[in-house]
C-alpha positions, 0 to 999 in steps of 0.5 A: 492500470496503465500508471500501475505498469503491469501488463496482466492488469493492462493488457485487453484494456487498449488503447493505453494513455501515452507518454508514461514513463515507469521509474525506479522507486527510491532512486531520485537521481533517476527522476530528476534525469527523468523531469522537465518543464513537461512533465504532467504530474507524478503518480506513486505510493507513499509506500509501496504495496504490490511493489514488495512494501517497501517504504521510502527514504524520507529523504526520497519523498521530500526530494519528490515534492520539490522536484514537482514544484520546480518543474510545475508538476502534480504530486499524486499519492495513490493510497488504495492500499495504504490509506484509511489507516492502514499504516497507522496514521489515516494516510502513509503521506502524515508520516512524511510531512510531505503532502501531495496535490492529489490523493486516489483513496478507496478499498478499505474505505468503504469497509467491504462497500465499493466505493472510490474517491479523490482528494485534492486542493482547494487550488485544484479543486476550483478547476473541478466544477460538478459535471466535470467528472462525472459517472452514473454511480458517482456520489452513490449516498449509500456508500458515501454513508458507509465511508463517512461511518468508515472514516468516523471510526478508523480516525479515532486515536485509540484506532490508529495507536492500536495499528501501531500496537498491532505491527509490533505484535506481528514484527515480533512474530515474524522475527521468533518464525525467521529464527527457527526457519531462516527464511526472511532477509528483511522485515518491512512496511510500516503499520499493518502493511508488513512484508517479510522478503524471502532471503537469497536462498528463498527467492521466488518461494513466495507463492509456496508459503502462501499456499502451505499456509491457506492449507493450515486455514491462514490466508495470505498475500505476496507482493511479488514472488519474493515478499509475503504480505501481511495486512489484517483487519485493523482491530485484530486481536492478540489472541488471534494473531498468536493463533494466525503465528502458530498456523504460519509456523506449520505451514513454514515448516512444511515448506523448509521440510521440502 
């Protein structure tokens, strides 16, 4: 929570870790200033969900993975929200080719089963002997069940070309509804982690296009006050998402009649 930076997820939860230092995304020169032979490890989304799904420059993620070599540093990729498939390939990392020391994966991989898990190195795992970190439902064999199943099926080829279907379906949604409506700068994510960021005239109106819409029964996200998020199931189908389109469509008409 502390890593998270936002102090309404934080705050009651003292005494925070120290020494963590909050960094612009996609802006390496800022993280090379940031670095040095101190540096512990850094922790970040290969893409970025509560941000405002943004995705990196490529460039940005390999610059990353080489300044944590240089300086002896851990990569962590926290993948709560992008992993199991998500984003078309199991984690967001395969789309960059850069790999990370860590992986923190969960949500989504337990299929609606709570469930949390850590991915690492065969390097790092050595340091890792059973008892090191432990809790009392750590290991829980129903929910490991349940994510062997999750991940059994959400890897299947078919599964994972078919996110990429799917984002083509609501990236085409999007753009019919910004035509009529004017509302959207920028279409964004990658898979089914799609953002529509409101343009300068819309600023802060997230909240209201969420609202009009679970008035027309559609739910919705924002990842800030200014992007609307959009993250189905990942097996929806087409006759859904066009009545998920047409719900969306009253309810942004209701907003710009404001």
């Amino acid at each position: 929570m502390t890593v998270g930076g936002q102090a309404a997820y934080s705050d009651g939860f003292g005494p925070k870790p120290g020494h963590v230092t909050h960094l612009p995304y996609n802006d390496l020169d800022a993280l090379a200033e940031a670095m040095s032979s101190r540096t512990c490890a850094i922790m970040m989304e290969p893409l970025q969900g509560e941000g405002g799904i943004v995705t990196p420059d490529d460039e940005f993620l390999k610059g990353v993975r080489e300044l944590c070599d240089k300086h002896n540093a851990l990569l962590i990729f926290d993948e709560v929200q992008t992993g199991n498939g998500r984003t078309g390939e199991f984690y967001a990392y395969q789309h960059s080719g850069v790999e990370p020391d860590i992986l923190s994966t969960a949500k989504s991989l337990g299929g609606g089963i709570p469930i949390g898990a850590m991915l690492t190195t065969t390097e790092l795992a050595e340091h890792m002997k059973v008892g090191t970190h432990g809790s009392t439902y750590g290991g829980n064999p129903l929910a490991c069940a349940v994510a062997e199943a999750v991940i059994d099926e959400v890897s299947k080829p078919e599964v994972l070309e078919g996110v990429k279907i799917r984002e083509a379906w609501f990236r085409e949604g999007l753009t019919q509804l910004n035509e009529k409506y004017g509302l959207f700068k920028e279409i964004r994510g990658k898979g089914l982690l799609v953002g529509a960021a409101l343009n300068d005239e819309w600023q802060g109106r997230a909240r209201d296009v969420l609202i009009a819409s679970g008035e027309e029964g559609l739910l919705l996200l924002v990842a800030g006050a200014n992007v609307v998020r959009f993250t189905p199931s990942l097996v929806i189908t087409e006759e859904e998402v066009k009545e998920g389109f047409a719900r969306l469509d009253r309810a942004l008409a209701k907003v710009t009649a404001k």
